[in-house]
C-alpha positions as CSV (number, residue, x, y, z in Angstrom):
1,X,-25.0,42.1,-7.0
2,X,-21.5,40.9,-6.0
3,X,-20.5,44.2,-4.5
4,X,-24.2,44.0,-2.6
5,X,-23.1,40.4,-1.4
6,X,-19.2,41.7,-0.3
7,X,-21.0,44.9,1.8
8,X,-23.6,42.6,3.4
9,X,-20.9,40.3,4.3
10,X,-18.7,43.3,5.6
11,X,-21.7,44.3,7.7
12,X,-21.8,40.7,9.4
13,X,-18.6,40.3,10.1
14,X,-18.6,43.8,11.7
15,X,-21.7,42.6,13.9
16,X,-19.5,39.7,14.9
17,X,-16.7,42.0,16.0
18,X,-18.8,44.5,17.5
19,X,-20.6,41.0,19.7
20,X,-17.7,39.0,20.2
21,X,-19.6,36.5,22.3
22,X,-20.7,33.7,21.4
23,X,-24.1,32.4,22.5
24,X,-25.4,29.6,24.0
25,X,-28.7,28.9,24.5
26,X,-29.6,26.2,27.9
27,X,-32.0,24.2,29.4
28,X,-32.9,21.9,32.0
29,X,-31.7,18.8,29.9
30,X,-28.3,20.6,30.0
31,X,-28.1,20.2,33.9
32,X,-29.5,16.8,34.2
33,X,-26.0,15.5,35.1
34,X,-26.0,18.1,38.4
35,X,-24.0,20.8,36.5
36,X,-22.8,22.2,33.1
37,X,-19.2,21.9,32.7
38,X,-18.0,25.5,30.2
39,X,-15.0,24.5,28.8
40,X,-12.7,27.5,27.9
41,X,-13.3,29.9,30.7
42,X,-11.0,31.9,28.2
43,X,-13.2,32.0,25.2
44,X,-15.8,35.1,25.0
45,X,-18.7,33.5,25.1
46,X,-22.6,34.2,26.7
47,X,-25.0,31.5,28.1
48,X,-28.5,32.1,28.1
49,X,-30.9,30.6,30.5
50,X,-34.9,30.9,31.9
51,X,-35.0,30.2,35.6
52,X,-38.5,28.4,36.6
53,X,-39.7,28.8,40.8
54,X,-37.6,27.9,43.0
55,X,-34.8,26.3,40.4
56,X,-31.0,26.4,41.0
57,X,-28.6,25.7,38.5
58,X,-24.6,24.9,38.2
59,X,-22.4,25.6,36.1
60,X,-18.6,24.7,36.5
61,X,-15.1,25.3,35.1
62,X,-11.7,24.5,35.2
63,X,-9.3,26.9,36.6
64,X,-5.6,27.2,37.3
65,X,-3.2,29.6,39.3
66,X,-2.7,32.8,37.9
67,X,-5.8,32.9,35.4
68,X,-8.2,35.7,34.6
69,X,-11.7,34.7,35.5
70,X,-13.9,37.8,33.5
71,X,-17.9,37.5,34.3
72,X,-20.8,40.0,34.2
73,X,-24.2,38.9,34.7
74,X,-27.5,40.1,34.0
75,X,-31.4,39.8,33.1
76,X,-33.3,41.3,30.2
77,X,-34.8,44.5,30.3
78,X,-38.6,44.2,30.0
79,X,-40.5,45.4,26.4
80,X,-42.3,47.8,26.5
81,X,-45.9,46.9,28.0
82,X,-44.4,44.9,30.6
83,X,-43.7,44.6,33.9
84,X,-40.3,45.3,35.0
85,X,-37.7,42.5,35.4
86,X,-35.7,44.8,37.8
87,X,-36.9,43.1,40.5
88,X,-35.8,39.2,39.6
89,X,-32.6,39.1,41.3
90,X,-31.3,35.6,41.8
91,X,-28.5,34.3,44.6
92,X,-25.1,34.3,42.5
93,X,-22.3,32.6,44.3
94,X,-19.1,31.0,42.8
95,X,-17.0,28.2,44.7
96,X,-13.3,27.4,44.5
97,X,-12.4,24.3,44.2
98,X,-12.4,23.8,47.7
99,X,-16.3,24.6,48.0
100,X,-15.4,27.7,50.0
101,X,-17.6,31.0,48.5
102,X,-14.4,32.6,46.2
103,X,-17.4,35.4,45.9
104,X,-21.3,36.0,46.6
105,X,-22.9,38.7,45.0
106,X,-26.3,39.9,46.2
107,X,-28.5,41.3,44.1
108,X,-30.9,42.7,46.6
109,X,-28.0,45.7,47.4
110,X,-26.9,46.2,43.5
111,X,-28.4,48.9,41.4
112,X,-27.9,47.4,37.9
113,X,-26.4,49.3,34.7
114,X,-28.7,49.5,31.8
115,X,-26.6,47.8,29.4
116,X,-26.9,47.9,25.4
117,X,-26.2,45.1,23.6
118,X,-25.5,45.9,19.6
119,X,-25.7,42.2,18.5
120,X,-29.0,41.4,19.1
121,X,-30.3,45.6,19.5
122,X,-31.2,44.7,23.1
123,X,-31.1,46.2,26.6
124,X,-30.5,44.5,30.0
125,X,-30.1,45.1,33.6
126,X,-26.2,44.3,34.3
127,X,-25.7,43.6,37.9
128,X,-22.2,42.3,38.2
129,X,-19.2,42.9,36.1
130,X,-16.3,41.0,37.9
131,X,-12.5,40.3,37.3
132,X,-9.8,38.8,39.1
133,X,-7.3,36.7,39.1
134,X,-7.7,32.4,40.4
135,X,-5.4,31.2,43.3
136,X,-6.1,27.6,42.7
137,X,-5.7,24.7,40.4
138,X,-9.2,22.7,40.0
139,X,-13.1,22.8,39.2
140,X,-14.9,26.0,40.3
141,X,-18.5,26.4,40.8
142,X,-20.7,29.1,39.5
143,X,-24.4,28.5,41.6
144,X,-27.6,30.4,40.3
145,X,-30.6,30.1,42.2
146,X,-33.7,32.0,42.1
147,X,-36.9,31.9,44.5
148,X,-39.5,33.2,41.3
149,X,-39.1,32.4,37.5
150,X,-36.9,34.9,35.2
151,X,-34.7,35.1,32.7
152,X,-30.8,35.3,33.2
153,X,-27.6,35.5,31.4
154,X,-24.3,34.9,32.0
155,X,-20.8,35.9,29.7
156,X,-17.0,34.3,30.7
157,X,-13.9,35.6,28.7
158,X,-12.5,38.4,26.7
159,X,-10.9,36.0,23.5
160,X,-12.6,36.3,20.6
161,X,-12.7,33.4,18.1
162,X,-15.6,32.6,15.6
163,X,-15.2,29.6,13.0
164,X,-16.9,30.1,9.5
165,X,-19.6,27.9,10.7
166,X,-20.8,30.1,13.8
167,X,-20.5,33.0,11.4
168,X,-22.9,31.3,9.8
169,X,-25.5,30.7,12.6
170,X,-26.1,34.7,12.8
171,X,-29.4,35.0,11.3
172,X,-30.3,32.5,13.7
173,X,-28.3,33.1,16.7
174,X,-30.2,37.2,16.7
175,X,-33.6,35.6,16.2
176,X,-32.7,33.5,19.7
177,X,-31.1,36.5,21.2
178,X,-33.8,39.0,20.3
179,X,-36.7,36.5,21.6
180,X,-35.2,35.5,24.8
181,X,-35.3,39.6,25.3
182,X,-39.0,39.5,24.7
183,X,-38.0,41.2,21.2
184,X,-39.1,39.9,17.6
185,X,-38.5,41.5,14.4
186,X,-34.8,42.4,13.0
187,X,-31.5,44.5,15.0
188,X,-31.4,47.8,13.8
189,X,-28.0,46.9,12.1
190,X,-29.7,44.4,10.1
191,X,-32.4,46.8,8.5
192,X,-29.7,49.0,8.0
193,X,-27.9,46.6,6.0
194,X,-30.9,45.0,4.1
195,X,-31.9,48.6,3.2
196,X,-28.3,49.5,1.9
197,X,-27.6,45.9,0.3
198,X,-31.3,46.9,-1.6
199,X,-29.9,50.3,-2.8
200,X,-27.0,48.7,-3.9
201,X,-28.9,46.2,-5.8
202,X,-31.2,48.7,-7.4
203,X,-28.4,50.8,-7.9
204,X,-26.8,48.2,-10.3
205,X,-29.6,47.0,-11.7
206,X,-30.2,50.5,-13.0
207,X,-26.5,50.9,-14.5
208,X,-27.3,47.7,-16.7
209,X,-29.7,49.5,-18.4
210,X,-28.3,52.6,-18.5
């Protein structure tokens, strides 16, 4: 049973490596205050977010001279049975400190990547990937806006850090992940490691009595 508990263990912090973002999950409550402030632009990390008609959303962050500003951006693939989310493609525009457009992406002209996500076994439509470097010191501006409701996500930074505690939250954190992606059910990493962990334990159970 021990070795069952070790391998399982193995198997989650592998998921964890494999991810490397850390999710969070926001609503309209979050923005009450006009805009949500991310905190360490650095710090790999994937907010998740269901646009209603008409709604436009901000979220901010300090910057300085000289730092890497990493973003992609994307919606959920539809499940199978549904319509197609390739079409919901909101205005994304991010604002120096200054308020002048540092850069507008529209959707309208981008043919997304299918991206794979291993975390959460999902699929999306990635429409921008973007790096580069910030000439000013201040509070930039990311603005979302969308003329029909939909489903968006939205990851900053490439340095991975996870606390025992968010290791923790996985169970709960896929179940989120996998919903928001009109999934339900376990990742395919996680039946694969139930299934092994059960051999394991079977395994052992059976050399006991052997």
């Amino acid at each position: 049973m021990k070795k069952t508990v070790i391998f399982f263990s193995m198997i989650i912090i592998f998921a964890v490596s494999t991810f490397a973002h850390i999710p969070t999950f926001l609503g309209p409550d979050d923005f009450v205050n006009g805009a949500y402030l991310v905190r360490d632009i650095d710090l790999s990390q994937i907010f998740y977010y269901i646009l209603s008609e008409g709604e436009r959303i901000v979220i901010t962050f300090e910057g300085s001279i000289g730092m890497q500003f990493h973003m992609l951006f994307g919606v959920p693939k539809e499940n199978e049975g549904m319509e197609s989310t390739k079409d919901f493609r909101p205005e994304l525009t991010v604002y120096d400190p200054d308020r002048n457009a540092y850069e507008s992406f529209v959707l309208e002209s981008i043919e997304p990547e299918i991206m794979y996500e291993f975390f959460g076994d999902t699929h999306s439509y990635l429409y921008v990937r973007h790096d580069s470097t910030l000439t000013k010191d201040g509070l930039y501006s990311i603005e979302i806006e969308a003329t029909d409701p939909g489903r968006v996500w939205i990851t900053f930074g490439l340095k991975e850090k996870f606390t025992a505690s968010q290791i923790a939250s996985i169970p709960k954190w896929i179940r989120e992940i996998r919903e928001f992606h009109y999934l339900t059910g376990l990742a395919k990493w996680e039946m694969y490691g139930l299934g092994i962990a059960g051999i394991l334990s079977a395994a052992s159970i059976l050399l006991i009595f052997l």
